[in-house]
N, C-alpha and C positions, 0 to 999 in steps of 0.2 A: 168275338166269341162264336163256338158255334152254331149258337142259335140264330143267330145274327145272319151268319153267313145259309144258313136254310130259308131265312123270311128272303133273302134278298132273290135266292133262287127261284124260289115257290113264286113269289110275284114278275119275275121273267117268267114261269112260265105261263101264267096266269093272264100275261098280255101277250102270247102266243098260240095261247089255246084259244082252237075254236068253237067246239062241242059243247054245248048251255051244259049238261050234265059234267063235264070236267070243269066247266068254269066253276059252278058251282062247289065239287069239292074243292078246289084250291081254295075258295073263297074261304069255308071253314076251317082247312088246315092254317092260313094265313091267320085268319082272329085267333086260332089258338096259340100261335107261337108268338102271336104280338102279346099274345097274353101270358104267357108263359116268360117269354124277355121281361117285359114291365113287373111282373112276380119274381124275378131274379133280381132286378136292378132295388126293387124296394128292400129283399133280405141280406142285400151287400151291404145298402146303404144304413139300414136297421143295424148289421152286425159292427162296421166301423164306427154307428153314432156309441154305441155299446163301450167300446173298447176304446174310444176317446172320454167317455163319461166315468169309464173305470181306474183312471191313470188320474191318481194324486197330484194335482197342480198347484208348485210354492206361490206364495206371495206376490212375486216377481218372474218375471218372463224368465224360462232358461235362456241359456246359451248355448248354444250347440257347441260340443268338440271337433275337433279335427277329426277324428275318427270315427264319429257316428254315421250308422249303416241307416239307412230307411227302408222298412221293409214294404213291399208291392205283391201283388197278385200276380200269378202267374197261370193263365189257362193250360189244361193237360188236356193234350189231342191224341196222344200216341195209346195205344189199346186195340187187344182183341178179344175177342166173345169164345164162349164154345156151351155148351148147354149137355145136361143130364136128363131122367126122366124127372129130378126132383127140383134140379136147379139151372136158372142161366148163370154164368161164370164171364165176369169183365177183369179182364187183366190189365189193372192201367200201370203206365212204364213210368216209374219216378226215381229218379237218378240220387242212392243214397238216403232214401225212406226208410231203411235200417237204423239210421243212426239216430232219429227221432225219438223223444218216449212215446211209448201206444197212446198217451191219450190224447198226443197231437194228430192222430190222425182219426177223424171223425167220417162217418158215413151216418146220414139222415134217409132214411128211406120212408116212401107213401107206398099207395097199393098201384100209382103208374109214372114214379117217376122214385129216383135218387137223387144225392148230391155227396160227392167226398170233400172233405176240406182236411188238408195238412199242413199246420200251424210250425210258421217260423223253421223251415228248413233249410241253410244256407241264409237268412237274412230273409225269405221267402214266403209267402204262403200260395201254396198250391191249392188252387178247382177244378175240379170236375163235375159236372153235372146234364144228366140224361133223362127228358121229360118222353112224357105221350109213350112209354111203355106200351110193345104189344100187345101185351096183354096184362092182369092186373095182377099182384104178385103179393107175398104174406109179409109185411112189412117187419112182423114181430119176430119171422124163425131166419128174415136174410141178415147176413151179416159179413164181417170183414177182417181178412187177415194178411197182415204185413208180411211180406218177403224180402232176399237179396232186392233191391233195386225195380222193385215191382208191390203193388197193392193189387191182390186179389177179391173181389166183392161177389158172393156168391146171392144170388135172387131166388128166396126160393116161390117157386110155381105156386099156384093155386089148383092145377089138374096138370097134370103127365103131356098135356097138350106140347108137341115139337114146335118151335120159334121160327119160321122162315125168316122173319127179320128180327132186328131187335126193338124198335120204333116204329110206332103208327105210321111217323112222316117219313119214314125208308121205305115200308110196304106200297105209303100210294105213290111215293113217288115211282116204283117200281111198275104198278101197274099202269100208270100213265106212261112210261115208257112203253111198256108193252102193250097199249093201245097204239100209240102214234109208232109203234113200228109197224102194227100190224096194218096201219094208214098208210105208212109208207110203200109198203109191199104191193099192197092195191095200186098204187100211184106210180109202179115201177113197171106193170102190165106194155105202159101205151110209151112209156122212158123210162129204160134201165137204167141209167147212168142220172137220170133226176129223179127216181128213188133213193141210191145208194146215196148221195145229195143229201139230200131229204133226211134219210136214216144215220147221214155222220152227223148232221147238227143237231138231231134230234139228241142224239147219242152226248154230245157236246153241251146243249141246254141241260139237260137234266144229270151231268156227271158231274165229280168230285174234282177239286182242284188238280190230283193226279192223274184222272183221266180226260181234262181239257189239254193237260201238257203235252198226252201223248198223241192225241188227234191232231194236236198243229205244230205239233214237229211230223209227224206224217204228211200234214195237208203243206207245208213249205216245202216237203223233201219233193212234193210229186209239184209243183208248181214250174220247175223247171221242163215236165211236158205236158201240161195242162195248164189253162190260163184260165182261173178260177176265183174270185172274189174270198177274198178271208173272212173264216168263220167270226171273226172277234169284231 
């Protein structure tokens, strides 16, 4: 999931930083998303005991048919943002969400996080779910509306305030990037070339799986005139 995939990141950097004040917030962003994971895993596992205790069980063990489907979870990563003075706007891409009734598609919102859940689509049930919101939002006026092959979740604001990110954990991560560039820059004074070093892997720890891909397919391409140790 991808919260998962944020804890794992946060603590690489967390054993690369060396600043007591950057170790420091990692430290906090870490307990939060451990906390936040262990809070997700108990409302899955809450909602399945639910929906196993709700299903009528004969006498006797069924039998399964030939043709029974088992339906699974499916995480939704695909989405974008865009924000108003009233609301922030997630577009998440759900392939044939039209075809569902509305009330399989649910959105649970707090004042710093969401969760969508789309019930039995294709044999399926679709997640999404986004904590540590930038900022705290009106749980009671956001809401959600089905499209062609897309769910729209509008968040409304608590003040007119513009969104640089959309998460706590993208902001710092953000600005730890732009400390340790701004370290690297320092560090490129006395070595140009063991700054720019410095500033691709920085770039590479703290990037998304799309932009690890495209650092080391650059850092292979130039390997052929530099003899360079690999980022991974």
């Amino acid at each position: 999931m991808a919260l998962t995939l944020d804890l794992e990141e946060m603590r690489k950097l967390a054993a690369s930083a060396e600043r007591s004040r950057v170790q420091q917030m990692l430290a906090i962003d870490i307990r939060k998303l451990e906390t936040d994971i262990q809070r997700q895993r108990d409302l899955l596992a809450a909602q399945a005991s639910n929906e196993q205790s709700s299903v009528s069980r004969p006498l006797q063990a069924p039998v399964s048919a030939p043709g029974d489907i088992r339906r699974y979870q499916v995480e939704l990563k695909e989405y974008a943002w865009d924000q108003s003075d009233k609301f922030i706007k997630i577009f998440v891409t759900v392939n044939g969400v039209q075809q569902v009734p509305e009330d399989n598609v649910n959105v649970e919102f707090t004042e710093n996080s969401f969760q969508l859940v789309i019930s039995d689509l294709n044999n399926k049930d679709y997640i999404f779910v986004v904590n540590n919101l930038l900022n705290p939002i009106d749980s009671e006026k956001s809401y959600r509306r089905v499209k062609s092959d897309m769910v729209a979740i509008y968040l409304a604001k608590q003040s007119t305030t513009k969104w640089a990110h959309l998460t706590l954990t993208a902001k710092r991560l953000q600005d730890l990037k732009d400390e340790r560039l701004s370290d690297g820059k320092k560090a490129s004074t006395d070595d140009p070339s063991s700054g720019l070093m410095n500033i691709m892997q920085q770039l590479y720890d703290s990037g998304d799986p799309e932009t690890k891909r495209m650092i080391n397919k650059a850092w292979h391409e130039s390997q052929n005139k530099q003899k360079t140790p690999s980022l991974e």
